[in-house]
C-alpha positions in Angstrom: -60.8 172.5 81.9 -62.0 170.5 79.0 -65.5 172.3 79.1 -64.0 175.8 78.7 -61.4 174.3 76.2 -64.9 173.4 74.2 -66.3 176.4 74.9 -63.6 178.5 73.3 -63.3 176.2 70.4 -67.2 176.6 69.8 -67.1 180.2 70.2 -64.9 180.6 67.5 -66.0 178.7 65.2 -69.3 180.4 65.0 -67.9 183.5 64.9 -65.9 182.7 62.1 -68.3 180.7 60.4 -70.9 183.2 61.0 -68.5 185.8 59.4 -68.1 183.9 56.3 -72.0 183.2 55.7 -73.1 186.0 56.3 -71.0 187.4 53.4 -70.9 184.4 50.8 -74.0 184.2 48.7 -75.0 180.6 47.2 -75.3 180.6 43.3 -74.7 177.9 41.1 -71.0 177.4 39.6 -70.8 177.3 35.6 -69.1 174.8 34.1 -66.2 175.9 32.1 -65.9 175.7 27.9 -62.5 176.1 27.3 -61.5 172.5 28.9 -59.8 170.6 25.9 -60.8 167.2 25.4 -58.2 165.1 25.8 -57.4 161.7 24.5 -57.6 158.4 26.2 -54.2 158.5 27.3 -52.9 162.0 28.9 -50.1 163.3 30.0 -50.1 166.0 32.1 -52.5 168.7 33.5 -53.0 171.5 31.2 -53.0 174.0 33.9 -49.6 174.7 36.0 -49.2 177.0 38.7 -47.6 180.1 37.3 -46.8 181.1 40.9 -44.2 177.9 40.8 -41.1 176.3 39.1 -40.0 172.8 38.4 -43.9 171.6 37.3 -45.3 172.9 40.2 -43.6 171.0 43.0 -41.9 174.2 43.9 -43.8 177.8 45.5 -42.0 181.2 44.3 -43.6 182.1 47.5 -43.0 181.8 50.8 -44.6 182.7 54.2 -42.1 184.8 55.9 -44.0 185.4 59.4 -45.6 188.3 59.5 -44.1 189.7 56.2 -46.8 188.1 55.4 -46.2 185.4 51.6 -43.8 186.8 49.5 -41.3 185.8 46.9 -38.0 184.3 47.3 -36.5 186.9 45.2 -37.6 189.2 47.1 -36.8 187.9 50.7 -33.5 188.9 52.2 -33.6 185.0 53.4 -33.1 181.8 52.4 -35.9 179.9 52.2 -37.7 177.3 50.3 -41.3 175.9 49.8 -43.0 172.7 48.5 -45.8 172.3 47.3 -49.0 169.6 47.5 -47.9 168.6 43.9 -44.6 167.5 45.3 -45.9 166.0 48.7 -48.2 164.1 46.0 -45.4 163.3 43.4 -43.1 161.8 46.3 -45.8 160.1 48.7 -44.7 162.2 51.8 -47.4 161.4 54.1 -45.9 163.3 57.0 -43.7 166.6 56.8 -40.5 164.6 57.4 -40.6 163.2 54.5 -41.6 166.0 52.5 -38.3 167.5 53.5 -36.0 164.8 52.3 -34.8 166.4 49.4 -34.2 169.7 51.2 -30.1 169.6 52.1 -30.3 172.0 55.0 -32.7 169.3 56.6 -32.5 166.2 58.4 -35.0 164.1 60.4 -32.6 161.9 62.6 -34.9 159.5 63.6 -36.0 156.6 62.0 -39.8 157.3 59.8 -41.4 154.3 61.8 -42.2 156.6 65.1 -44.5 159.3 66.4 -42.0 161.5 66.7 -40.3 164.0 64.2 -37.0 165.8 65.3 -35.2 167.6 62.8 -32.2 169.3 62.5 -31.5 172.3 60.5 -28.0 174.1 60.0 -26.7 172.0 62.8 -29.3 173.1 65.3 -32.7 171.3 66.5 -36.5 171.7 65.9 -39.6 169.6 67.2 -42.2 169.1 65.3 -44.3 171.2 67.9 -42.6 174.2 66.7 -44.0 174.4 63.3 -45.9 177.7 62.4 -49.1 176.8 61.3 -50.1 179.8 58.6 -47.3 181.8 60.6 -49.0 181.3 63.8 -46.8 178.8 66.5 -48.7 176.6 68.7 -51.4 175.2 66.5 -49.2 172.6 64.1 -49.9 168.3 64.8 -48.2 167.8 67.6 -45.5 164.8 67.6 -45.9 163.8 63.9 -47.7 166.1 61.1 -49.4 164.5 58.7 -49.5 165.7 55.1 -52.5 165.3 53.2 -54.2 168.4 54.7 -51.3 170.9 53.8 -50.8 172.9 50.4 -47.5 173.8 51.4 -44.4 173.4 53.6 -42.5 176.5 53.8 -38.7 176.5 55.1 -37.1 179.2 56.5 -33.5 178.7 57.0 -32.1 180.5 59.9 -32.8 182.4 63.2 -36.7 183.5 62.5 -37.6 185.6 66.0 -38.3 188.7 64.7 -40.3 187.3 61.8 -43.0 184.4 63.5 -41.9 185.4 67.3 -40.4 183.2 69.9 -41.2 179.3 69.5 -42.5 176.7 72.1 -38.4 175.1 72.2 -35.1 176.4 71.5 -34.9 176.2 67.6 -32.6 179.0 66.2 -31.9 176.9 62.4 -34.6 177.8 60.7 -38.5 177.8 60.9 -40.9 175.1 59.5 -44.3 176.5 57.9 -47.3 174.6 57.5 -50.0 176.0 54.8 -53.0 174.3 54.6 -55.1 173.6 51.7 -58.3 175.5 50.2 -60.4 175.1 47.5 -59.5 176.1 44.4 -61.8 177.4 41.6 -61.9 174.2 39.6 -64.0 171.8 41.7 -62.2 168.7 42.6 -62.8 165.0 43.8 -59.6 163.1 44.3 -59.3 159.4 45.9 -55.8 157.8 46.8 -55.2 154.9 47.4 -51.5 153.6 48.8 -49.4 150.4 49.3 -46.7 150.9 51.8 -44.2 147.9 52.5 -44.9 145.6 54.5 -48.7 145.7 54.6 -49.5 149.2 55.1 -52.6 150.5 53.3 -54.5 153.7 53.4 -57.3 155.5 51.5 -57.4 159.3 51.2 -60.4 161.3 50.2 -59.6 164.9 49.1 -63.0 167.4 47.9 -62.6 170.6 47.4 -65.6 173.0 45.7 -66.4 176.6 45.7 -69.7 178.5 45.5 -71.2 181.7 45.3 -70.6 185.0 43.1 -67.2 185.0 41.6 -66.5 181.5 44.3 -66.4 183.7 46.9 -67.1 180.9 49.5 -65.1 177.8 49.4 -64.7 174.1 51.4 -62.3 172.0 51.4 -62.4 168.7 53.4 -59.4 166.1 53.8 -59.9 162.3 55.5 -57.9 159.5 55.4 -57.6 156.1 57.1 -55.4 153.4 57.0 -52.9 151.0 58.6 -51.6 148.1 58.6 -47.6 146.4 59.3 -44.9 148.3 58.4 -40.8 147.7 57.4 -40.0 147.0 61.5 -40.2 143.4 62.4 -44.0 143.0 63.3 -44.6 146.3 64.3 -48.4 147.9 63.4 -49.6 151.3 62.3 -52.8 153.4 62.2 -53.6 156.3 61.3 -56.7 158.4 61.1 -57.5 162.4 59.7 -60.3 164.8 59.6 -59.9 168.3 58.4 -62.2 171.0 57.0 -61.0 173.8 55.5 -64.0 177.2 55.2 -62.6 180.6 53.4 -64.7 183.7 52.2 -62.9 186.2 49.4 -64.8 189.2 49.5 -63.7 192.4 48.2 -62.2 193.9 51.6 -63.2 191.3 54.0 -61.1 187.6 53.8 -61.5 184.7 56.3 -61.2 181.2 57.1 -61.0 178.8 59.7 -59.7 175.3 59.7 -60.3 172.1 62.2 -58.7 168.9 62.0 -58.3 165.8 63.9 -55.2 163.9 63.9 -55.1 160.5 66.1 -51.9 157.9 65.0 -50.8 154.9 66.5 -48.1 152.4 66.9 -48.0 149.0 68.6 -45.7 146.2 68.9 -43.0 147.3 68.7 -40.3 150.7 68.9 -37.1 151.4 66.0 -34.0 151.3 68.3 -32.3 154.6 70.0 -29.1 154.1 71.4 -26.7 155.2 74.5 -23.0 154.0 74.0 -20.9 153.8 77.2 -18.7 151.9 75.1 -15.4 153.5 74.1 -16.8 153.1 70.2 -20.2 153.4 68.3 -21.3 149.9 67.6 -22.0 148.7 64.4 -25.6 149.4 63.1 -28.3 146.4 63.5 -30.5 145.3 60.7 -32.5 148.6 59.9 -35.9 146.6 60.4 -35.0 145.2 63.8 -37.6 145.8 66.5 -36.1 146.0 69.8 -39.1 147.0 71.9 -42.0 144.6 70.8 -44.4 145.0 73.2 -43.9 148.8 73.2 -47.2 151.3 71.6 -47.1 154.8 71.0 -50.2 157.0 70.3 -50.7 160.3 69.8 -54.2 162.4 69.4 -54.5 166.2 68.4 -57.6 168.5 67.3 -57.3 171.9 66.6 -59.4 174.6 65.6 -57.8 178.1 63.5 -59.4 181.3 62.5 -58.6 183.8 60.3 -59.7 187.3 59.3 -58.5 190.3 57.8 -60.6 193.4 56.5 -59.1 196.3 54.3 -60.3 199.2 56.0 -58.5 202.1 53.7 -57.0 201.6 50.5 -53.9 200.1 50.7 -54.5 198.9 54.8 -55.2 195.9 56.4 -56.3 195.1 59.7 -55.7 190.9 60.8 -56.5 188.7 63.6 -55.9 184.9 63.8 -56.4 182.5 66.9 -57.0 178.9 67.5 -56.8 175.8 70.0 -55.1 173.1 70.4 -55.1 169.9 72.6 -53.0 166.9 72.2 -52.3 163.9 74.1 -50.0 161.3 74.0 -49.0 157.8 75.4 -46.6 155.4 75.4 -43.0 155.1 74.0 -43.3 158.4 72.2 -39.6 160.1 70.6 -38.4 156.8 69.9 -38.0 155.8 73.6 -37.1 152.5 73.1 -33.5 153.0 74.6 -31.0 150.1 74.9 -27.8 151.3 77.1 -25.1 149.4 75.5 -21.9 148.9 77.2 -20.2 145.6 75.5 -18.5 145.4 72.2 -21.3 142.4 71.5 -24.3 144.5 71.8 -25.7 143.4 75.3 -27.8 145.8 76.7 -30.1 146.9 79.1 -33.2 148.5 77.3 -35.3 150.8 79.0 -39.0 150.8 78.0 -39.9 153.7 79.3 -44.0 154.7 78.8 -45.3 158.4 78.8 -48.4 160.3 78.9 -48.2 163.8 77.5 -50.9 166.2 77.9 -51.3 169.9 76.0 -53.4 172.6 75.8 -52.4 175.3 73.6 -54.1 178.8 72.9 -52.6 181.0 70.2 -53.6 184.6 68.5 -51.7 187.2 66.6 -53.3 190.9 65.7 -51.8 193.2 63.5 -51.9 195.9 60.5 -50.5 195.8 57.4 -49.9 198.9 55.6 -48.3 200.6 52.6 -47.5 204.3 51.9 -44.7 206.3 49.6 -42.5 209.0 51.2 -41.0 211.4 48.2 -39.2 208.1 46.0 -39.3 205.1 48.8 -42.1 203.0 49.1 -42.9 201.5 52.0 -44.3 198.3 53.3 -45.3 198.3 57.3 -46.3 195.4 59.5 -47.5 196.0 63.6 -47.6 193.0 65.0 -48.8 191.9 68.8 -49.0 187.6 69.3 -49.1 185.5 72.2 -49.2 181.9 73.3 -49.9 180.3 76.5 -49.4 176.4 76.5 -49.9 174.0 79.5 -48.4 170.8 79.5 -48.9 167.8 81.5 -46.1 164.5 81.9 -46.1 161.5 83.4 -43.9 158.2 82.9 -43.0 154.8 84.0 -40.1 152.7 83.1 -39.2 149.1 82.9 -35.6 147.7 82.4 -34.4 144.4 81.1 -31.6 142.7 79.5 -31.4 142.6 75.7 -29.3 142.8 72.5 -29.6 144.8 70.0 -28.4 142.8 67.2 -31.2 140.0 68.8 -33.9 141.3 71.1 -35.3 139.7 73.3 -38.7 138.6 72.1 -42.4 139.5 73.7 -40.9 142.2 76.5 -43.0 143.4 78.4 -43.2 147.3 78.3 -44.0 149.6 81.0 -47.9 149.9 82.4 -49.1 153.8 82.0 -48.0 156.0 84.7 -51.3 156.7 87.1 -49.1 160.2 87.9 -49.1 162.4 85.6 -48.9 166.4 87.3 -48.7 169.5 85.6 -45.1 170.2 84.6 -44.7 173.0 82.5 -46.6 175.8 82.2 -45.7 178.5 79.7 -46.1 182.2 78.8 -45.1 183.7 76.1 -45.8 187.4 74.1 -44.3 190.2 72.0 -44.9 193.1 69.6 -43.0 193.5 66.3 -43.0 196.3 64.3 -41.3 196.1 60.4 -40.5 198.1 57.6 -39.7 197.0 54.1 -38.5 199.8 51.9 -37.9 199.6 48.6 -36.3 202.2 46.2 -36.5 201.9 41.9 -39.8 199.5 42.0 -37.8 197.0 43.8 -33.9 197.1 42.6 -33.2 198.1 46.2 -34.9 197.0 49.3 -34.1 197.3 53.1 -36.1 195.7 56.1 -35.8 196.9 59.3 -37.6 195.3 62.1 -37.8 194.4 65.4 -39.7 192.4 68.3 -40.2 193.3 72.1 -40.4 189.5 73.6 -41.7 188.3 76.9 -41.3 185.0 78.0 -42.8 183.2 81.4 -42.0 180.0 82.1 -43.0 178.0 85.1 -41.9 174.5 85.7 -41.5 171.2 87.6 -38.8 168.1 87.6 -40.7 164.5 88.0 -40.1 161.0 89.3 -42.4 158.3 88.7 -44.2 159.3 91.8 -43.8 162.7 93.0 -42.8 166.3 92.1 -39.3 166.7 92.7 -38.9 170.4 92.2 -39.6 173.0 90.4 -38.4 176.3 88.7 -39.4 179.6 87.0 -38.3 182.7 85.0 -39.9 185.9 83.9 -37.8 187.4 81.2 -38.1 189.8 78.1 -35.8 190.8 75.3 -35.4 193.2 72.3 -34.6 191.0 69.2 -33.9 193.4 66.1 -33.5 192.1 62.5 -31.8 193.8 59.3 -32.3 192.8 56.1 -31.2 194.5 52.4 -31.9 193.0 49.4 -30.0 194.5 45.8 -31.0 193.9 42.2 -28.1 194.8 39.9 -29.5 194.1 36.2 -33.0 192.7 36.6 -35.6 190.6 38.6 -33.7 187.2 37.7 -30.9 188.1 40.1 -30.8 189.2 43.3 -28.2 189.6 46.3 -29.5 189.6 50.0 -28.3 189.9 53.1 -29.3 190.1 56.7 -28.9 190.3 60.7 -31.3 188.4 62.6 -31.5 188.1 66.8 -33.5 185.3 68.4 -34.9 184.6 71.5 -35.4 181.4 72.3 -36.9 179.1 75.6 -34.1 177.7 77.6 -33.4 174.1 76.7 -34.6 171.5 78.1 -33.0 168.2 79.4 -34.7 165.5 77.1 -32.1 162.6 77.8 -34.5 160.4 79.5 -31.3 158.7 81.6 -29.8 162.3 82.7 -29.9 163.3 86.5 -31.2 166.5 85.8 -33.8 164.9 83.0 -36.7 167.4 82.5 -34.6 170.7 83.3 -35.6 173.8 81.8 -33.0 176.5 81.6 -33.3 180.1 81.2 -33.9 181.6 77.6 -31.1 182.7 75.3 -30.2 185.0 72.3 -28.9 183.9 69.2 -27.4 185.9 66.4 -27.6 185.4 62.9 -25.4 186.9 59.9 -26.3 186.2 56.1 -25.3 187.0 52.7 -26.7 185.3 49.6 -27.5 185.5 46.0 -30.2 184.2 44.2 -30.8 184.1 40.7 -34.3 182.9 38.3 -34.6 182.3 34.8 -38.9 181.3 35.1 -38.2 177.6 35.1 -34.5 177.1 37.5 -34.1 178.7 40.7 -30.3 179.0 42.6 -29.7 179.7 45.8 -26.0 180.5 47.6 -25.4 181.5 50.9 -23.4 182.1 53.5 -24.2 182.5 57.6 -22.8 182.4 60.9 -25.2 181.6 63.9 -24.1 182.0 67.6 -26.3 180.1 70.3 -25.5 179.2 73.8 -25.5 175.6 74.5 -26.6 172.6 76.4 -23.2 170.3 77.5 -23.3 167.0 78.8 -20.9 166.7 81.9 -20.3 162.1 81.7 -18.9 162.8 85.4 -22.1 164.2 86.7 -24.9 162.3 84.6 -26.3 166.4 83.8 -26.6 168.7 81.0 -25.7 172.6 81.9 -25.9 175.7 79.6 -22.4 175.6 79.5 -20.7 177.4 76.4 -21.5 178.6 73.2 -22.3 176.8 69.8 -21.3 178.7 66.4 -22.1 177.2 63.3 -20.7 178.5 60.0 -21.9 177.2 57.0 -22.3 177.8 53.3 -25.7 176.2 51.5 -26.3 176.1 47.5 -30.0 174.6 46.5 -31.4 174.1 43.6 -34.8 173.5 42.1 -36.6 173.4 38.1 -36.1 172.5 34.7 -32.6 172.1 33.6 -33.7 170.6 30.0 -37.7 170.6 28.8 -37.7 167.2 30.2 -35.1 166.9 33.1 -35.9 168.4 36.5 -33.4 169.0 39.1 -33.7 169.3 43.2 -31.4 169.2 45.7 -27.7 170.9 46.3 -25.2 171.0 49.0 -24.2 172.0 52.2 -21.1 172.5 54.3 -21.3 173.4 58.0 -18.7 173.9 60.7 -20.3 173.9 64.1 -18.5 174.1 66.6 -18.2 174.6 70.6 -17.0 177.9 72.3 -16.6 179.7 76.0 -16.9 176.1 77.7 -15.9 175.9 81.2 -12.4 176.9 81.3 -11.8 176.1 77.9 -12.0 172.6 77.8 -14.1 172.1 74.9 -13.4 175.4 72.6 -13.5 174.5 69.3 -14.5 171.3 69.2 -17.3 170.1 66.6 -20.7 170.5 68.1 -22.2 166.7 68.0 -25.2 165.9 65.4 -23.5 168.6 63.2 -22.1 166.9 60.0 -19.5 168.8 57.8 -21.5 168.1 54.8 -25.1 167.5 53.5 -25.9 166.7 50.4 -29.2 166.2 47.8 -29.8 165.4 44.7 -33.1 164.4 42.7 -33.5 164.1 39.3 -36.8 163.5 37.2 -37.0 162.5 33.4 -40.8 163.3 31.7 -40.2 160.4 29.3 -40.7 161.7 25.6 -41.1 158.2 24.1 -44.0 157.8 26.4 -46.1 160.7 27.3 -47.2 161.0 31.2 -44.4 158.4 32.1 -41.9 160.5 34.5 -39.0 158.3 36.2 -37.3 159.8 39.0 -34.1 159.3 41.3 -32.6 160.8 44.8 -30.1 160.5 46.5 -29.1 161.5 50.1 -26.0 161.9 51.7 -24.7 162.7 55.5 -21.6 162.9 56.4 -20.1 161.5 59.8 -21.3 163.0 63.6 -19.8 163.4 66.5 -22.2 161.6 69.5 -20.5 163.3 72.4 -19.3 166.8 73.0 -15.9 165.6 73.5 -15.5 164.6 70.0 -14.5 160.7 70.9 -17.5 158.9 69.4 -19.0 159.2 65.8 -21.4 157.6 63.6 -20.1 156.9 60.2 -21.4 158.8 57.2 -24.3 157.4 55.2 -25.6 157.6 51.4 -29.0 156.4 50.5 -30.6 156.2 47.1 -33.9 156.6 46.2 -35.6 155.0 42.5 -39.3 155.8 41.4 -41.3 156.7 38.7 -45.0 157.8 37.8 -47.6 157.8 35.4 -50.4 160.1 34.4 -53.2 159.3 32.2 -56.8 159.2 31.9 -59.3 156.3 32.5 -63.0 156.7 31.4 -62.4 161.0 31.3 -60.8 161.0 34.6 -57.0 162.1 35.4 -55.6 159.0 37.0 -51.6 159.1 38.6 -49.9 156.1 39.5 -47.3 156.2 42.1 -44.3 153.6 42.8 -41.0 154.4 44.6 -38.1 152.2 46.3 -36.7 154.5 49.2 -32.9 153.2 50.7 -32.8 150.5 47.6 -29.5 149.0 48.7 -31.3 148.7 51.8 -28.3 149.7 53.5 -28.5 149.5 57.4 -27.1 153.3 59.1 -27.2 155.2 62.1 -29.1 158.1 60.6 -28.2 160.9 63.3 -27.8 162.3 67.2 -30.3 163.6 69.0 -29.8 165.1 72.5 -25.8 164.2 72.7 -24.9 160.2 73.1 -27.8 159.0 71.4 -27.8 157.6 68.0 -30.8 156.6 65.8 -31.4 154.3 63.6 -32.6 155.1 60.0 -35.3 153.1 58.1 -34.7 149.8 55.8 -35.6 149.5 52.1 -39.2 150.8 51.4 -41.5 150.0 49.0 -44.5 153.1 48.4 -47.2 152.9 45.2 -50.7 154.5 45.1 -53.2 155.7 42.7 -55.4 158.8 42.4 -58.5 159.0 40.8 -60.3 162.5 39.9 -64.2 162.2 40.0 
């Protein structure tokens, strides 16, 4: 299976390759002689992004599935992207924490594990559902790195119609990775960074361009580095190798992109928690390690092609495609459970050690095209995708007798399981067809869409040593999607609205200590409505909105040990984000966000209308930089996150308290010897206050991460 796996990934890479060489033609670059010359001491680059706000950190643009990029103000959704500038500014070296200024967002597991589970407007999505370029299937799997990507796109809300059904059950919104390309300006850029406790890591970033007019461009990302981290003797390593090709010919575009991803953790788990105890427990010292002994690793390679030709004026044909494999072992999604069921902290924690095994194929092929009948212009996508994904699981577990407030020392964690069977395989495909129309260049604008979805799932339940059953659906679904979008005065303001369906893979029992554990249930629709304004002024961006999702839901019965799709989850909610300049020197990002989710048609009632558990009422954000006038390139910068309190259990009798953290930083850019040179330095959670920071899978509580100390350098060849 490997060798065809190979096989396909060589096939297309020649192709596309070949595509791109055969059209790029090798000249020498000319140096450009308008660059000022700039004093010792610099401040800032004299080229910004005009396609951004709030110096750069922030896209106008955002990848909308297969509307294809376009800008906020003219998206009849809410959405936000940021940028590598930001990523850079803030030291996010995985998409987690490029998303912690983003108030519709949180990651409720602690930053010191392989795995990255979000949750956004009160519902869940795995890292593995990211779009990569629009395309599911092909993102990092467990943990993505950030050093390869220009951009991380949000989508907030149910997304079906526009990127097609994901590999889970997210209906909250949709997570876009874009990765980088080379720019016309050549560039050489080495990072270096210091995270505490000893964590160092050196990132090489080259991008450079050739040919007539830079038609053909490379760019190549690597990193490496390691070292302890903030949990009690716990190690990291990380390692990643991307190229990036692209050719920008007249009427033919392409690209293709490979990377290789491998991460690693050892000695040691952060804590994830099961309460049979009538109240949460107080949290333990954020930096306590409660598994040592325990590794996690994870390895992923991928390879993505893209190309698109415009046939007739004003037409565009695309494909795109790629592989994936992945595989993982060892106490990956924080599986270093401790069943607590004394007021003192006793427990018994389960080490439990998996293999994970994936191999993903993904393509999409469609037509983009744009005509005028009598005053409305129209903008039309045809759209045909598909994914197949087989995945492979094994585990073995160990128990013992801790505490969480003092683990036992030098555990030993479970040997690898020597079983590991096929135990999912999935199917999935669909056609979408879309019309954006648009009346007065623009004032008014309608989309009208919708996706034909079939889904094909096939799997099987697991002990340690044997297949303990199996199941399988075959099901398809209409999912339409309306979406109008009114500009009253000018292009500064503009009020949106919108109906969205989804259709999403039946969830799946992740609760390692559930009877039914590994149950996949049949897929579900969700429905989506939205209204919203948003309003521009070049430099400040506000968003406001307003939405009500419906989504049937997973319920844990205690009686029974099992999860059903019992009832209904409806969240209501109302968002306002913000991002750019509020003063020449003061920068803003952030805003607020209140959300009502609650459970409805339960088994005979019992649980309508109580708040859905790992929904808090209110999420808030706020981030604040000040460009230093008294010292030009000096920029200091503050955040500050808040949560409000979750339920743990459907039943609304366990909660985790609220938490607030707050961020400090600061950075300076200058120039050493002719080179632009940025130093870094940040204190994340400086009151290093200890906090369960959410709920994953009902009646388990994470914890969040302890004071953290990030500085780095850049240097520009």
């Amino acid at each position: 299976m490997n060798n065809a796996l190979n096989l396909k990934y060589s096939i297309l890479g020649i192709s596309v390759a070949c595509i791109m060489l055969s059209q790029a033609t090798y000249a020498s670059t000319e140096d450009s002689d308008n660059n000022q010359v700039l004093p010792i001491i610099n401040v800032k680059s004299s080229k910004i992004n005009q396609n951004t706000i709030s110096a750069g950190q922030v896209s106008r643009n955002n990848q909308v599935g297969i509307l294809g990029d376009k800008d906020a103000l003219n998206t009849p959704f809410s959405t936000a992207s940021y940028t590598s500038k930001y990523i850079e500014d803030h030291q996010a070296k995985t998409v987690a924490e490029a998303l912690a200024n983003e108030p519709s967002v949180r990651n409720y597991f602690s930053g010191n594990s392989l795995g990255e589970y979000f949750n956004i407007r009160g519902f869940n999505v795995t890292s593995e559902e990211f779009a990569w370029n629009g395309l599911y299937g092909l993102s990092p799997h467990n943990r993505a790195p950030t050093e390869f990507l220009e951009r991380v796109d949000v989508l907030r809300g149910t997304s079906a119609m526009l990127y097609g059904m994901s590999l889970g059950s997210s209906v909250g919104g949709a997570i876009n990775l874009v990765p980088k390309r080379a720019a016309d300006e050549p560039l050489t850029r080495l990072t270096t960074s210091y995270t505490s406790d000893s964590n160092f890591n050196g990132h090489l970033d080259v991008g450079r361009r050739f040919g007539e007019n830079n038609k053909f461009g490379v760019r190549v990302n690597a990193l490496k580095g390691g070292g302890e981290t903030v949990l009690d003797d716990q190690k990291e390593n990380r390692a990643l190798g991307s190229i990036a090709l692209d050719y920008r010919g007249d009427k033919l575009r392409t690209s293709l992109d490979a990377y290789y991803i491998k991460e690693k953790y050892k000695n040691g788990m952060p804590l994830m928690a099961f309460f049979t105890t009538p109240t949460i427990l107080t949290t333990p010292k954020a930096s306590t390690n409660i598994m040592k002994g325990a590794y996690a690793t994870s390895e992923t390679k991928a390879v993505i092609g893209h190309a698109e030709y415009d046939f007739l004026p004003n037409w565009t044909g695309y494909v795109s495609g790629g592989f994936k494999e992945q595989e993982s072992h060892g106490a990956i999604a924080n599986n270093a459970l401790c069943v607590i069921s004394v007021n003192s902290g006793n427990c018994t924690a389960n080490g439990r050690n998996i293999t994970n095994i994936t191999h993903t194929g993904s393509a999409e092929l469609g037509l983009r095209g744009k005509f005028t009948t009598g005053v409305i212009d129209h903008q039309v996508v045809l759209s045909g995708n598909t994914i197949k994904q087989d995945t492979d699981t094994g585990y073995r577990s160990l128990t013992w007798q801790s505490n969480i407030y003092s683990p036992v020392e030098n555990t030993l964690f479970a040997r690898d399981p020597n079983f590991v069977p096929r135990t999912k395989e999935t199917r999935l495909s669909s056609v979408a067809l879309a019309d954006n129309l648009s009346y007065l260049d623009g004032k008014y604008q309608l989309m009208l869409g919708a996706r034909f979805q079939s889904v094909k799932v096939h799997s099987w339940t697991t002990s340690e040593t044997a297949i303990t059953g199996q199941s399988s659906y075959n099901k398809s679904a209409v999912t339409p999607a309306v979406g109008f979008i009114v500009k009253p005065w000018d292009n500064s303001l503009s009020f949106y609205g919108n109906y969205i369906e989804g259709l999403s893979e039946g969830g799946q029992v992740t609760a390692i200590t559930a009877a039914n554990y590994g149950q996949v249930f049949a897929p579900y629709k969700s429905k989506q409505f939205e209204l919203g304004a948003k309003w521009e002024n070049n430099t400040f961006r506000n968003t406001l909105s307003v939405y009500q999702i419906q989504k049937p839901s997973l319920i844990y019965n205690a009686s029974s040990n099992r999860y059903n799709d019992d009832g209904e989850q409806r969240n209501r909610g109302v968002e306002w984000t913000t991002a750019g300049n509020i003063t020449k020197n003061v920068r803003v990002l952030g805003g607020v966000t209140y959300l009502d989710a609650v459970t409805t048609k339960t088994a005979s009632g019992a649980l309508n209308g109580y708040t859905a558990y790992g929904a808090p009422h209110w999420l808030s954000n706020l981030a604040l930089e000040w460009d230093v006038p008294q010292l030009q390139g000096l920029t200091l910068t503050t955040n500050t996150i808040y949560t409000a309190k979750q339920y743990v259990n459907a039943a609304n009798t366990k909660e985790i308290p609220s938490w607030f953290r707050w961020d400090l930083g600061g950075r300076y850019a200058t120039s050493i010897a002719g080179h632009k040179t940025t130093f870094i330095g940040s204190v994340e959670n400086v009151m290093n206050k200890d906090y369960w920071a959410g709920v994953y899978a009902g009646y388990y509580v994470a914890a969040g991460s302890p004071r953290t100390v990030k500085l780095s350098m850049s240097f520009d060849f």
